[in-house]
N, C-alpha and C positions, 0 to 999 in steps of 0.2 A: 504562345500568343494565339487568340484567338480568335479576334477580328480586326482587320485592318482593311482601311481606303482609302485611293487619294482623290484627294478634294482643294481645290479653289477658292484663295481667301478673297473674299469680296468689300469688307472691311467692317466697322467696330458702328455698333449701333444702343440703344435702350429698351429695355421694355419692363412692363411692372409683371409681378410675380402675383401669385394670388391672393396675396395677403398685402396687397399693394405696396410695396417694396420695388425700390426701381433696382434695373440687376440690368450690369453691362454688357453686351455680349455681344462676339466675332460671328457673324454671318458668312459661312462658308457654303460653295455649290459644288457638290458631287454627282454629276452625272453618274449614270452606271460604270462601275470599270467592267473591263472583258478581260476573262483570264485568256491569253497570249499563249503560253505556255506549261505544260504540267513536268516538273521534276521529280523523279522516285530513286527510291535505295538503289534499284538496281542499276539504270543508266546513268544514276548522277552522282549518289554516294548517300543523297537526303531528298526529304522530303521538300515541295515548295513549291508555289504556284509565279507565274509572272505575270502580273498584272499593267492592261494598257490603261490610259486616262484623256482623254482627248483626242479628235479628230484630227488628221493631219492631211496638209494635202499631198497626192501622190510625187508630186516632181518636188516637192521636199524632203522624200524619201530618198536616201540610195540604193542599190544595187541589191547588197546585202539585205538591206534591214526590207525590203520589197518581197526578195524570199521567205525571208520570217516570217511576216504577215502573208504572205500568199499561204504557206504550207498550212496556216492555221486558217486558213478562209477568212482573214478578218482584214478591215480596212485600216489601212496606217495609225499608229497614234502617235502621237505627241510626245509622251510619257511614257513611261517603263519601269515598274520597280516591280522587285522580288519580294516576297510574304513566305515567312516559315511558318505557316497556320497550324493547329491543331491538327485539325481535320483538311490538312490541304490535300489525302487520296481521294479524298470524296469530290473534288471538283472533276470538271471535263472544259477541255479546250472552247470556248464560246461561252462560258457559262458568265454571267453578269453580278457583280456584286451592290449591291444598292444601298444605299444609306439607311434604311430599314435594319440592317442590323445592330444599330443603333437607337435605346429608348432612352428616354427623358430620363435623369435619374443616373446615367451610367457613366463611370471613370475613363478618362481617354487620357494620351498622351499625345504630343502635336509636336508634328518635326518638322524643320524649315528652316531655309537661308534666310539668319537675319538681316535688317536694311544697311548697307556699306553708307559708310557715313565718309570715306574717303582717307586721307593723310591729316593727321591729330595730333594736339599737343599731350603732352602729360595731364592736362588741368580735366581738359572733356574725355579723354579717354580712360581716366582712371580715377579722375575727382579731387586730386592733389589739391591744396593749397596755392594759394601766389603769393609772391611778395608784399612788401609795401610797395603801395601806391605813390607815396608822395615822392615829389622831385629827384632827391640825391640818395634812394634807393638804389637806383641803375640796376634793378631787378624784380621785374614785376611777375611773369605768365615764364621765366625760368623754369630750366629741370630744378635746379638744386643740388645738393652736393650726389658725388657721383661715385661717392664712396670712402674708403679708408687712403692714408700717404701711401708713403713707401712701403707698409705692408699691409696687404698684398700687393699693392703696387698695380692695380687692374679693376676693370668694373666687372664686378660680380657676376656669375651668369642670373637670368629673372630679373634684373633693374628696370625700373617699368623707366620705357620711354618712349618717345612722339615714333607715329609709326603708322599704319593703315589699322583703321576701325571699324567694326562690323564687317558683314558678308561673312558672317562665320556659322555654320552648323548648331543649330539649337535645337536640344527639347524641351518645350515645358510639361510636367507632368500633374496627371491629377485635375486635370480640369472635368466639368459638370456639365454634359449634353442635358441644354434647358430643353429646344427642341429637335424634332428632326421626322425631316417628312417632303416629299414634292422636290427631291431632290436638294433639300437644301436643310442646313445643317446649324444648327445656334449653339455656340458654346459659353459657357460664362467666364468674362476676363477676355484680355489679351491671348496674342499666340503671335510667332517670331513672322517676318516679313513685310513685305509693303502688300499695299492693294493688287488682285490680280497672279501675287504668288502660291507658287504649287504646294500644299503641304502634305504628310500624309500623318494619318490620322491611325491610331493601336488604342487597342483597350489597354486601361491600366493594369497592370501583374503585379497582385498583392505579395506582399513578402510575408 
């Protein structure tokens, strides 16, 4: 990997392309992150930077995490993820990553908690069918059958059924940084979460 940052989705807007073509796209704000911490071969086993993302205020801090940020001279954040960069010996503790290293033009992948949509039938959460509708069906928004009789005699492991939906870890990959600049980040398409969610943002790694 050789660039990653975490950035703040703000949500989904338009705009024309230069060949006037309208192209959808996720507006995201990444302030600078500040590397937090430098990981090497020798104290830690690998290479890896820890990068912070937002200000935080101090007595929302604990104890611990006050020394962390103390030892590094940096003021609390919010956020906290690890990066196995490329080139993650060539950082230093303060040093700020910017959206800049990102141009118009370049493959990303975008990770994030998608929107929890709460407790689900089979129909929304997975697109099933329903019954008939009319009267002396007596089964309309049903599972449906639940399986084989007597043998095996059991519901199968995998049977999709009503259950809690969304709030699950996503990446989508391969999306097209339209712009990026001023701290703020335009991608083309969708990318997982609601308004206001953390995500963080990799170059894409060609196979």
């Amino acid at each position: 990997m050789k660039k990653a940052i975490i950035a703040r989705k703000l949500g989904m807007t338009q705009i024309f392309g230069g060949k006037g073509e309208l192209i959808p796209v996720t507006v995201l704000e990444a302030e600078p992150n500040v590397v937090v911490q430098k990981k090497t071969v020798e104290n830690d086993g690998y290479n890896a930077i820890q990068v912070g993302f937002g200000e935080a205020k101090p007595k929302s801090v604990n104890k611990p995490m006050k020394g962390h940020f103390g030892k590094a001279n940096i003021t609390p954040r919010k956020v906290l993820k690890e990066f196995r960069l490329d080139d993650a010996a060539s950082y230093n503790v303060g040093d700020e990553i910017k959206i800049d290293i990102f141009s118009p033009g370049d493959r990303v992948d975008v990770s994030g908690v998608s929107k929890g949509k709460g407790f689900q039938g089979a129909i929304k959460r997975y697109g099933q069918h329903r019954g008939p509708m009319t009267h002396g069906s007596k089964y309309h928004r049903g599972l449906g059958s639940m399986g084989s009789g007597t043998t095996p005699g059991r519901v199968k492991k995998g049977k999709r059924m009503p259950g809690h939906m969304g709030h699950e870890n996503v990446t989508i990959q391969n999306l097209t940084v339209v712009r990026a600049g001023d701290n703020v980040l335009l991608l083309r398409g969708p990318i997982p979460g609601p308004k206001g969610a953390v995500v963080v943002i990799r170059n894409t790694v060609k196979s």
